[in-house]
N, C-alpha and C positions, 0 to 999 in steps of 0.2 A: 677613663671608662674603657676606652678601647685594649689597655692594656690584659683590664681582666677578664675580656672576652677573648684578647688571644691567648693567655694564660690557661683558660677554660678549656678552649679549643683542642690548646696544646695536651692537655690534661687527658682531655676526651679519648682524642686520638693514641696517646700512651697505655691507657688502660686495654684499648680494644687489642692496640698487638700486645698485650701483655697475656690477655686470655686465647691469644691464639694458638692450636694449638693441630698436629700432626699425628694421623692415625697410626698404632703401634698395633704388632702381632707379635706374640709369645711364637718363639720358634725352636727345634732341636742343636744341643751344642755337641760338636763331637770334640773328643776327648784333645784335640791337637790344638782346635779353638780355645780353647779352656786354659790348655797350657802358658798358649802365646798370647791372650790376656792377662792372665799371672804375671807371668815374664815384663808386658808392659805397666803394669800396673806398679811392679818391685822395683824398676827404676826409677819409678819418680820418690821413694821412701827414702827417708835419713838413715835407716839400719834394714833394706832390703832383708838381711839374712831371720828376720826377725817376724816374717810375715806369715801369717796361719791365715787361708782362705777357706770358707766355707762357701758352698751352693753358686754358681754361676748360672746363671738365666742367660738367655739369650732373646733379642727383639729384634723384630725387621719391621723400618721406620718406613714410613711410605713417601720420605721424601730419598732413599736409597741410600740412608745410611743404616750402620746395624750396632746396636747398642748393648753393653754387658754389666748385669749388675751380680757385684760380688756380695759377700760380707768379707769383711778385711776386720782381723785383727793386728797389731803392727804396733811396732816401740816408738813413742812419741820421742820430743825434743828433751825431754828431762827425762829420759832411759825406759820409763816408766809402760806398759803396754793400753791401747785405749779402748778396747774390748770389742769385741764385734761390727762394726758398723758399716752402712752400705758404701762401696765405691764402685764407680761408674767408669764405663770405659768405651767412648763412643768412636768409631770407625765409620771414615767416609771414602768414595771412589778419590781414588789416588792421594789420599794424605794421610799421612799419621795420625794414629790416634790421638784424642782428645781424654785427659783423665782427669778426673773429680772425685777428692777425697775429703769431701765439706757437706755441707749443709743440701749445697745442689745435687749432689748425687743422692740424699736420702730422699729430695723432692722428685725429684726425676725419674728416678724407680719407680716410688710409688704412683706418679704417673703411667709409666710405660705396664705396671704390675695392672691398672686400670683402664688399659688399652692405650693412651696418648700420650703425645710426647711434646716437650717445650721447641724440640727439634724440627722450622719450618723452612 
């Protein structure tokens, strides 16, 4: 018995940081930010030279970091291109950026596009 009320507990506590969640502000990107997101975002691709970016957003996270959603088109593993899709490019005081070219980065926009962010 006691196990499924730690299990529960466990459970409880998991969901509530799961919905926690950090205020986001749409903010102006200038044109050199933009760049040097590009730039970081093509080094993490298997064919960099292959990357078409659309629309760069820019967020200021209120826990002080600043986050950038792209659209990234780009040549997947089988040469093939995967057509538009969101990639994320999050920047914190003194570390390198964090980038996300999956599932997270399509949730996380639409997060930050909604003012919050997973980012606490």
């Amino acid at each position: 018995m006691n196990f499924f009320k730690i299990t529960a507990a466990a459970m409880s506590a998991l969901a509530v940081a799961a919905c926690a969640t950090t205020s986001a502000a749409p903010r102006n990107v200038s044109a050199a930010e933009a760049a040097k997101v590009r730039a970081a975002i093509k080094e993490t691709l298997r064919a960099p030279d292959s990357a078409k970016f659309q629309s760069v957003k820019a967020y200021a996270i209120a826990n002080g970091e600043t986050a950038y959603c792209v659209n990234l088109n780009a040549q997947n593993g089988f040469g093939g291109m995967t057509g538009f899709k969101p990639a994320l490019a999050n920047y914190g005081p003194n570390r390198a950026p964090i980038i996300w070219l999956d599932d997270v980065a399509a949730y996380e926009c639409n997060n930050l596009a909604n003012g919050v962010s997973g980012r606490f």
